[in-house]
LUMROFI-458845 format. One record per residue (C-alpha): y, x, z; residue in one letter; residue number from 1. Coordinates in steps of 0.2 Angstrom, whole numbers, plus 5000, padded with zeros to 4 digits. Each point is the difference from the previous one (the first is absolute). Layout:
BEGIN
+-------+------+------+----+-----+
: north : east :   up : aa :   i :
+-------+------+------+----+-----+
:     Y :    X :    Z :  A : NUM :
...
+-------+------+------+----+-----+
//
This chain:
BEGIN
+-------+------+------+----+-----+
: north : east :   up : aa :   i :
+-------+------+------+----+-----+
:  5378 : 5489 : 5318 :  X :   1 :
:  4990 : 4984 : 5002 :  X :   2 :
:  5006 : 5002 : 5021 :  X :   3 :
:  5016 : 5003 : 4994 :  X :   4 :
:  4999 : 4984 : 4993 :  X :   5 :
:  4992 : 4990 : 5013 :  X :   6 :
:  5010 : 5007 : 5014 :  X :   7 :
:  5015 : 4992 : 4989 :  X :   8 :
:  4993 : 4986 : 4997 :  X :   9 :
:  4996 : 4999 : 5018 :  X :  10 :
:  5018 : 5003 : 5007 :  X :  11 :
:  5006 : 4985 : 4986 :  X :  12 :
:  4989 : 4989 : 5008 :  X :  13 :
:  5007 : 5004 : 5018 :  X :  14 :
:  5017 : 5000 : 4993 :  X :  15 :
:  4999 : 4984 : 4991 :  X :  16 :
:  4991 : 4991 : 5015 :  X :  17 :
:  5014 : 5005 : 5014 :  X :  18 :
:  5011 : 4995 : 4989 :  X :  19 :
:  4994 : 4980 : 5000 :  X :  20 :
:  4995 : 5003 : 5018 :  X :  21 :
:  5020 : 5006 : 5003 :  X :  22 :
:  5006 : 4985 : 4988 :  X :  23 :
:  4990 : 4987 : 5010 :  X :  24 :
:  5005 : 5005 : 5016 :  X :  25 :
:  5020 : 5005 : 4996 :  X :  26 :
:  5005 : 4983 : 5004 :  X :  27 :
:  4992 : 5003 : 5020 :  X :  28 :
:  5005 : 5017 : 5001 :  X :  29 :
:  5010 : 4997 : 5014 :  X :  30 :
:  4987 : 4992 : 5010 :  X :  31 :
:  4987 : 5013 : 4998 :  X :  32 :
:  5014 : 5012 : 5004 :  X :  33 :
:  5003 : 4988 : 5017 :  X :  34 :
:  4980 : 5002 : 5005 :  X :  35 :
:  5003 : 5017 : 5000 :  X :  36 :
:  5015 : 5000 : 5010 :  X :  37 :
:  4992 : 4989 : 5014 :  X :  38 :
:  4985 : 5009 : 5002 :  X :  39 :
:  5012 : 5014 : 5004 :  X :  40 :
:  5009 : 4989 : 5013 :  X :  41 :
:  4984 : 4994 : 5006 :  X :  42 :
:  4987 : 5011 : 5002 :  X :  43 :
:  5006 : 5008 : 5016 :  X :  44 :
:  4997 : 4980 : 5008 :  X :  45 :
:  4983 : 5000 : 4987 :  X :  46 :
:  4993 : 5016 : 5011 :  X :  47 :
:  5008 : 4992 : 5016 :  X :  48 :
:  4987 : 4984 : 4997 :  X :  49 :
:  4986 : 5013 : 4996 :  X :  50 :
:  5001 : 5013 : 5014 :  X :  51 :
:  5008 : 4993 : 5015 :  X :  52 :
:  4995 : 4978 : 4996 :  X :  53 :
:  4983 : 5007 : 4991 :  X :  54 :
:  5001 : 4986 : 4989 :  X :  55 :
:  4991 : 5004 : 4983 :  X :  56 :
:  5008 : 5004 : 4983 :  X :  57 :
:  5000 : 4982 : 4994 :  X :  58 :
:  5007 : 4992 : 5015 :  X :  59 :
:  5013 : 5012 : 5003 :  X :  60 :
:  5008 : 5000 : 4983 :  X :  61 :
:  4999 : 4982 : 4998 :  X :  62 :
:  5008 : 5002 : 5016 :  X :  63 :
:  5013 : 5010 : 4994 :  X :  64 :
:  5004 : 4990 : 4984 :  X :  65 :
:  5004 : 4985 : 5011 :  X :  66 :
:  5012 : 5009 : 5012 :  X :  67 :
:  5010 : 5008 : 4982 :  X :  68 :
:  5000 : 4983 : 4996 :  X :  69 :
:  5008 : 4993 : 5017 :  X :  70 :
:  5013 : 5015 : 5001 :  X :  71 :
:  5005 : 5003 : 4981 :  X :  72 :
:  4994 : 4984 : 4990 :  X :  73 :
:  5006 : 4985 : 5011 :  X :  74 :
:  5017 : 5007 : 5005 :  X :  75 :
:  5004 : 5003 : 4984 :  X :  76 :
:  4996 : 4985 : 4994 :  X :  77 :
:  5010 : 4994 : 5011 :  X :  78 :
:  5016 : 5011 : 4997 :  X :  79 :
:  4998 : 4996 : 4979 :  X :  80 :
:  5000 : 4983 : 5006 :  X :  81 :
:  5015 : 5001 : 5009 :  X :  82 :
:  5008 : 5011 : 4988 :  X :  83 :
:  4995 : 4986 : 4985 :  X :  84 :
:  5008 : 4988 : 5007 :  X :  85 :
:  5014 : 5009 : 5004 :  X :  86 :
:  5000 : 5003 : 4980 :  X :  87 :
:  5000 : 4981 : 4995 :  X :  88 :
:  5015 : 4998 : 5011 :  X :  89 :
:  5010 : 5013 : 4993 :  X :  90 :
:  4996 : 4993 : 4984 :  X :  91 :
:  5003 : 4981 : 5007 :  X :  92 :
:  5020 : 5006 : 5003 :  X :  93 :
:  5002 : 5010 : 4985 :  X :  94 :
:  5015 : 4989 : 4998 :  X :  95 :
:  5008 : 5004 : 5017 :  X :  96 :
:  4994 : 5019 : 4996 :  X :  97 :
:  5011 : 4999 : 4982 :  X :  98 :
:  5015 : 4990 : 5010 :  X :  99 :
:  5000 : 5015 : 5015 :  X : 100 :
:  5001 : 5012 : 4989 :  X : 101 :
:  5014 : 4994 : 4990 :  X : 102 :
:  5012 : 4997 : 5015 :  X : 103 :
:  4995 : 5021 : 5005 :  X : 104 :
:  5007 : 5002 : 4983 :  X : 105 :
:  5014 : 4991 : 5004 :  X : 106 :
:  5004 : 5011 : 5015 :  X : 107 :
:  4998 : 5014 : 4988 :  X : 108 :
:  5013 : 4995 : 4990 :  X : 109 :
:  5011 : 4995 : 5015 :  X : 110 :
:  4999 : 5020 : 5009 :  X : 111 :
:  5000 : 5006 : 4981 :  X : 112 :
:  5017 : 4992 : 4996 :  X : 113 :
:  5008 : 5005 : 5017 :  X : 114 :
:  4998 : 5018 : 4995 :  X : 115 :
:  5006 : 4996 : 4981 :  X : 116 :
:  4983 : 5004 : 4990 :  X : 117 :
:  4997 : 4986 : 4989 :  X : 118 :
:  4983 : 4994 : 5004 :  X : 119 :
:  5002 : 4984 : 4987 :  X : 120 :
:  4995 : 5012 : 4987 :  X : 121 :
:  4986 : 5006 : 5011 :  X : 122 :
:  4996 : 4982 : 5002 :  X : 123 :
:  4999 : 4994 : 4982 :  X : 124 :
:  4982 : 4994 : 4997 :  X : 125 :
:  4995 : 5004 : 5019 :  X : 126 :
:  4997 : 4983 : 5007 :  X : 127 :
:  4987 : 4997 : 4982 :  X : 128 :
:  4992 : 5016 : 5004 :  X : 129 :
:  4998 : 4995 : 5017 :  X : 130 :
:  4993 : 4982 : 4999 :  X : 131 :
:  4987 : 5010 : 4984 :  X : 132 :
:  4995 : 5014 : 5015 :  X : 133 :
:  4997 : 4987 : 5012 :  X : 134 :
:  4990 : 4988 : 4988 :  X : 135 :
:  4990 : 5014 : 4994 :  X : 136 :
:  4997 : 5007 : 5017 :  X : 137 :
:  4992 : 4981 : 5005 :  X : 138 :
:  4990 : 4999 : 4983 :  X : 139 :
:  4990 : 5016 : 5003 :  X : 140 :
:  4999 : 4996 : 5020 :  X : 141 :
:  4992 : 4983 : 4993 :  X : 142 :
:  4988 : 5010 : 4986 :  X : 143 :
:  4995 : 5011 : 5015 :  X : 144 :
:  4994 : 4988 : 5012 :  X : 145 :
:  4991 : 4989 : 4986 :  X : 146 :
:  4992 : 5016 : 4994 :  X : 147 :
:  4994 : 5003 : 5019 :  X : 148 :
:  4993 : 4981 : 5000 :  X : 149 :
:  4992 : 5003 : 4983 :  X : 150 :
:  4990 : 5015 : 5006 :  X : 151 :
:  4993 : 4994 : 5013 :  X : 152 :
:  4980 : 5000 : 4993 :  X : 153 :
:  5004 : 5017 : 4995 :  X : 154 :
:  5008 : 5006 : 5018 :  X : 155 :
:  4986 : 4990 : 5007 :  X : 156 :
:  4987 : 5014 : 4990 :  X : 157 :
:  5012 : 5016 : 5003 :  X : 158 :
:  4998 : 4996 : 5021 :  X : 159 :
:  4981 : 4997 : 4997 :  X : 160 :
:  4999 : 5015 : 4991 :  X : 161 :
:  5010 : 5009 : 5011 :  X : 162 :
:  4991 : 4994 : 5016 :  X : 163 :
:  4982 : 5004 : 4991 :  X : 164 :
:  5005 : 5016 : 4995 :  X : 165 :
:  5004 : 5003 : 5019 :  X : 166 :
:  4985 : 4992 : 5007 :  X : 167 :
:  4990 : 5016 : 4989 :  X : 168 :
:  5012 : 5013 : 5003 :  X : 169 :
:  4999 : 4997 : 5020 :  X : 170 :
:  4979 : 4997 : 5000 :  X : 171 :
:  4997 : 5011 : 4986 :  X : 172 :
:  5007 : 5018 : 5008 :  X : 173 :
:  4986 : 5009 : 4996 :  X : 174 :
:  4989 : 4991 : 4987 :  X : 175 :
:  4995 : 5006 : 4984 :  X : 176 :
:  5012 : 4993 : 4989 :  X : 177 :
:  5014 : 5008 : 5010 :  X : 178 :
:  4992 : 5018 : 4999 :  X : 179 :
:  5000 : 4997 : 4982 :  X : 180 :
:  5017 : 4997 : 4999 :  X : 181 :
:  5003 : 5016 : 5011 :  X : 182 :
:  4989 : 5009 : 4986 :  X : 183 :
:  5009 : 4992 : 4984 :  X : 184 :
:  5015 : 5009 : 5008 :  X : 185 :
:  5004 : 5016 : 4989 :  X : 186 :
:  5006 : 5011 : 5015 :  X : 187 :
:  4990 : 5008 : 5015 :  X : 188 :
:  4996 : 4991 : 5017 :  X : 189 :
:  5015 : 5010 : 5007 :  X : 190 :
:  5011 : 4993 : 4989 :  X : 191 :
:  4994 : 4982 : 4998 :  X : 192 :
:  5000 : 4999 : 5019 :  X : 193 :
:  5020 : 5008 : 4998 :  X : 194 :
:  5000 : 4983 : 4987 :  X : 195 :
:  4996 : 4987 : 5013 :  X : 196 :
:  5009 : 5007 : 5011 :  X : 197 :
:  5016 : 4998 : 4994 :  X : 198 :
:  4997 : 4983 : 4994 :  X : 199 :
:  4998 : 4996 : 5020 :  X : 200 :
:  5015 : 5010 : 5001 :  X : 201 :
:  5010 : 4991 : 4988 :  X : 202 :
:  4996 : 4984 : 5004 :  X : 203 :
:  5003 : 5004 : 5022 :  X : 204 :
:  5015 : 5007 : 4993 :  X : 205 :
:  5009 : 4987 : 4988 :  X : 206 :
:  4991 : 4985 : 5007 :  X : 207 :
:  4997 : 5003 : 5020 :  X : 208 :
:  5017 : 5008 : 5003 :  X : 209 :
:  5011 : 4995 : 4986 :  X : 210 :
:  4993 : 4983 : 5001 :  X : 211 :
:  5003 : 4999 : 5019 :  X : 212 :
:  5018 : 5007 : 4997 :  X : 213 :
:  5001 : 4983 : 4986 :  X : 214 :
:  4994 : 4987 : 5013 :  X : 215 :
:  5014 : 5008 : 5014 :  X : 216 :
:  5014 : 5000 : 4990 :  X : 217 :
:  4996 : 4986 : 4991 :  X : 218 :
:  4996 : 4989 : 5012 :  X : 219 :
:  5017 : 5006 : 5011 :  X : 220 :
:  5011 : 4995 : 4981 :  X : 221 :
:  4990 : 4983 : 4998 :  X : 222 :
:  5004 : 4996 : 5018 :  X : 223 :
:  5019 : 5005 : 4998 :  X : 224 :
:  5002 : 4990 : 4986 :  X : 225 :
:  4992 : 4985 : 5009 :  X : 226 :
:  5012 : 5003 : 5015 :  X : 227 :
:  5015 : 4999 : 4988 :  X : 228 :
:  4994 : 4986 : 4988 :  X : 229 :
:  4999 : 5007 : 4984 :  X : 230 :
:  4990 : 4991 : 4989 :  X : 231 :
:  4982 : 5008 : 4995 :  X : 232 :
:  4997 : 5012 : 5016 :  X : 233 :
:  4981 : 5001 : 4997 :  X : 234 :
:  5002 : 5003 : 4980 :  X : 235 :
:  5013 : 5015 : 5003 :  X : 236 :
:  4992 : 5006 : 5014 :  X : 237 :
:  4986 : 5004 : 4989 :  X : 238 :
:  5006 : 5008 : 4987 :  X : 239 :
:  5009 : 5012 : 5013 :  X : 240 :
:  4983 : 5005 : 5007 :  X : 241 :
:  4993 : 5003 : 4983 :  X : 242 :
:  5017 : 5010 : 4995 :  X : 243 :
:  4997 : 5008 : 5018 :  X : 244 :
:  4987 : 5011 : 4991 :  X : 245 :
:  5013 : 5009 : 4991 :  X : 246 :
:  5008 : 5014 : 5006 :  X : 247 :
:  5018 : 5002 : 5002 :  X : 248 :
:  5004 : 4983 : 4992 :  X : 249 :
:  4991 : 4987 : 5010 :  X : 250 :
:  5005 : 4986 : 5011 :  X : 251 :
:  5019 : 5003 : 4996 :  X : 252 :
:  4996 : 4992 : 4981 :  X : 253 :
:  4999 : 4984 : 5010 :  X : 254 :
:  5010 : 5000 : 5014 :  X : 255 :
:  5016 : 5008 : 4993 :  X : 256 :
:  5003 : 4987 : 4986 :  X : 257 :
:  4995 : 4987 : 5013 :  X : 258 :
:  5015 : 5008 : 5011 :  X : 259 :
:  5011 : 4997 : 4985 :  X : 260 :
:  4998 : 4985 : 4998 :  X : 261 :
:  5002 : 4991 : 5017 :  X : 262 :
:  5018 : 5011 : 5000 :  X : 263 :
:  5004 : 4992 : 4983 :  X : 264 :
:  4992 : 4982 : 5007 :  X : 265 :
:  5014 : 5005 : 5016 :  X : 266 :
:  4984 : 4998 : 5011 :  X : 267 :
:  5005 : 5015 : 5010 :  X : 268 :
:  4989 : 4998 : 5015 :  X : 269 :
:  4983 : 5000 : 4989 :  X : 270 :
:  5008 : 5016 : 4988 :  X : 271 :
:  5003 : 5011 : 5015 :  X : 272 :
:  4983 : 4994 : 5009 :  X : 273 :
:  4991 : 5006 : 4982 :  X : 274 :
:  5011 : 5013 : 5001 :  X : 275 :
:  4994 : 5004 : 5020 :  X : 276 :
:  4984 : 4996 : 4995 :  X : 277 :
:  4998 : 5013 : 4983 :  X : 278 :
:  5007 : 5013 : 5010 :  X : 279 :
:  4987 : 5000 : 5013 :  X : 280 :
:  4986 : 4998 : 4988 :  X : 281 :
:  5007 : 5014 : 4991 :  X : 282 :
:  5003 : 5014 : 5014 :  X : 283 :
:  4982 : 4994 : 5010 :  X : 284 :
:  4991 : 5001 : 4982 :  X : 285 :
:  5006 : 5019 : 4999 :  X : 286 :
:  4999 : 5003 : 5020 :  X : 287 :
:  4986 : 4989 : 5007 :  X : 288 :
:  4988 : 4993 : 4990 :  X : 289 :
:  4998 : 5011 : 4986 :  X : 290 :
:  5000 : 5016 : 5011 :  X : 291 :
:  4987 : 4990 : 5014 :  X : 292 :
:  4989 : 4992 : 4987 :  X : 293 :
:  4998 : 5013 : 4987 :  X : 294 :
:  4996 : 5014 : 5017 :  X : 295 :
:  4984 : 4988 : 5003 :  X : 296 :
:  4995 : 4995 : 4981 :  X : 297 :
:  5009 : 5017 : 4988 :  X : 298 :
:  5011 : 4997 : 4988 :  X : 299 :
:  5002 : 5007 : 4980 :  X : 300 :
:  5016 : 5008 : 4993 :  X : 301 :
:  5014 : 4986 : 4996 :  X : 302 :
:  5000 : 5006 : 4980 :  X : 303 :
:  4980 : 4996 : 4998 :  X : 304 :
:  5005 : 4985 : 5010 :  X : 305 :
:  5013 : 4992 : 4990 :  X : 306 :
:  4992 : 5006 : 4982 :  X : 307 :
:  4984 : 4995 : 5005 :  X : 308 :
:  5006 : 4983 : 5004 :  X : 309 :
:  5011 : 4999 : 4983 :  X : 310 :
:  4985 : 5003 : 4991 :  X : 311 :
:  4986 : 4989 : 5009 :  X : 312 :
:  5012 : 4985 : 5002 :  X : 313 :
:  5004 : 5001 : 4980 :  X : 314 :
:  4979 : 5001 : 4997 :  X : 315 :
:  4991 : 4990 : 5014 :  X : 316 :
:  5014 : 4992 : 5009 :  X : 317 :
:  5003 : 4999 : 5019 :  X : 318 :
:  4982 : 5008 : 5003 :  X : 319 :
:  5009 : 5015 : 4991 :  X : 320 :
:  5011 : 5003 : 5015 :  X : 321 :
:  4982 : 5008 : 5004 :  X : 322 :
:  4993 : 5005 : 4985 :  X : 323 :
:  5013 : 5010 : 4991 :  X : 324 :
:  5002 : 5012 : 5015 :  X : 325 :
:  4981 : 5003 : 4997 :  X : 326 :
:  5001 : 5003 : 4984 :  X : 327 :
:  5014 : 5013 : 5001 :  X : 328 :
:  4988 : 5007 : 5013 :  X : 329 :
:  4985 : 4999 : 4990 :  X : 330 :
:  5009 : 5009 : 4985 :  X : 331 :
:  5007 : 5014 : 5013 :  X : 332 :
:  4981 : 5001 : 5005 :  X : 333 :
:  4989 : 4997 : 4986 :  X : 334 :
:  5011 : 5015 : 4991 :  X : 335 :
:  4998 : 5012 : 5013 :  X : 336 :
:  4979 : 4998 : 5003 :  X : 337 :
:  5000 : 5000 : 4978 :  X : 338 :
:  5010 : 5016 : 5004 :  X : 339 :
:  4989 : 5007 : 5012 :  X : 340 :
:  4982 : 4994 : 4995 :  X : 341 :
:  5003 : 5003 : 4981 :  X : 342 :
:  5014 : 5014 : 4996 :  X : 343 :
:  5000 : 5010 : 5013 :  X : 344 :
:  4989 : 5018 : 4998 :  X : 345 :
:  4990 : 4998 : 5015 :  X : 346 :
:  4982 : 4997 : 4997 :  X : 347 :
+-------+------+------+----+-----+
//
């Protein structure tokens, strides 16, 4: 009884103690989560240094850290910077924004009365609605990047954490800290290899392919609108390469409403180049760079995809575009070896 006891008592402490450990870390989840991912990304240039350069451990990952930091962190500095101050100069014309979508309104009304609909009843409290839309779209842009400024010590922590955590995971391959993580495991070698492995698998998949697929045509939309003028090119480009991720949907999100709106603006040339433009992105992303990119890297099934990424943005963000396929992987996984190891009748 008394083991009974301890054993509880034991487990307790555990539980209560992972808890603080979970509570203290919650708030960099998503960079420890982004160690992890780049020493997937990585270690094939980490072993490069170490068999072909015969650089030591040490020099090799510190190596590698500054190379991620060339190729992921600077650029994209760089592109929040451009897409920040894209921001401040949407919000800097929020006037002219209000005053361009109330002459579109206008237009409504004019086609609306040529086919006798009364659109002034549709149009009863729209112009209020629209300058309140607008206003509150500006007010959270502005609370977004003053909440990015204000994190700054706390991003500043998340990236030294993130890059320490892949200095150890590189250098530490086969340490004893890592075994005892492969120990603490409750599954068989077979199976906690079958782990990793799709977690390299999922991050090649969603983040080497679909990310290539998001620089492509999101670079070829930010360029278009650049070409035709409109206003924020770097800003929308984004948000295309992050909506990229989804199947079916995608880049159309951005660029049909973009179409739409140079038709109604009577900017022709720029709605039938988007137009030009969405089209090719659309018939090359299910033709070309899909099919060619996910032959080299794989690929996982569009529904795992698109839940996965439903549920990972909602709980960690963009680093969820990652994440929740895993989980939804994990789940698949960690039921089936549960299965296997602990319910089946095999001895």
């Amino acid at each position: 009884m008394e083991r009974y006891v301890r054993t509880a008592l034991a487990l307790l402490l555990i539980i209560i103690l992972s808890a603080v450990i979970i509570y203290a870390v919650l708030p960099y989840i998503d960079y420890f989560f982004g160690g992890f991912i780049l020493s997937v990304i990585f270690k094939p240039l980490y072993h490069f240094f170490l068999k072909r350069a015969r650089l030591n451990r040490q020099i090799a990952a510190v190596l590698v850290i500054f190379i991620s930091i060339f190729l992921i962190l600077i650029p994209l500095y760089f592109l929040m910077s451009l897409v920040i101050s894209e921001i401040q100069q949407i919000l800097l014309d929020r006037e002219s924004i209000i005053i361009s979508i109330q002459s579109e309104s206008q237009l409504f009304s004019h086609l609306f009365s040529r086919i006798d609909i009364p659109y002034d009843i549709l149009q009863t409290g729209l112009d209020e609605k629209i300058v309140d839309l607008v206003s509150e779209a500006a007010n959270y842009l502005s609370i977004l990047i003053l909440g990015s400024i204000q994190n700054i010590s706390q991003q500043i922590i998340g990236f030294l954490i993130m890059y320490f955590l892949l200095y150890y995971l590189l250098t530490g391959e086969d340490s004893d800290f890592m075994q005892k993580i492969f120990v603490a495991i409750p599954f068989n070698k077979k199976n906690t290899v079958t782990l990793l492995d799709e977690f390299r698998n999922i991050v090649r998949t969603t983040l080497i392919a679909s990310g290539a697929i998001a620089l492509i045509e999101g670079g070829i939309l930010t360029a278009s609108f650049i070409v035709f003028g409109i206003q924020g090119a770097f800003l929308w480009g984004s948000i295309a390469a992050i909506l990229s991720f989804l199947p079916v949907v995608g880049t159309p999100l951005i660029w049909v409403p973009a179409i739409i709106i140079q038709l109604l603006q009577q900017d022709y040339t720029a709605g039938i180049g988007i137009l030009v433009t969405g089209i090719f992105i659309t018939m090359a992303d299910n033709s070309l760079f899909r099919p060619v990119i996910q032959k080299k890297v794989g690929e996982i099934h569009p529904f795992q995809s698109l839940l996965g990424i439903v549920i990972g943005v909602s709980l960690f963000g963009l680093v969820g575009i990652i994440i929740g396929p895993l989980l939804l992987a994990y789940f698949y996984l960690t039921v089936k070896m549960f299965s296997e190891e602990y319910l089946s009748d095999k001895e």
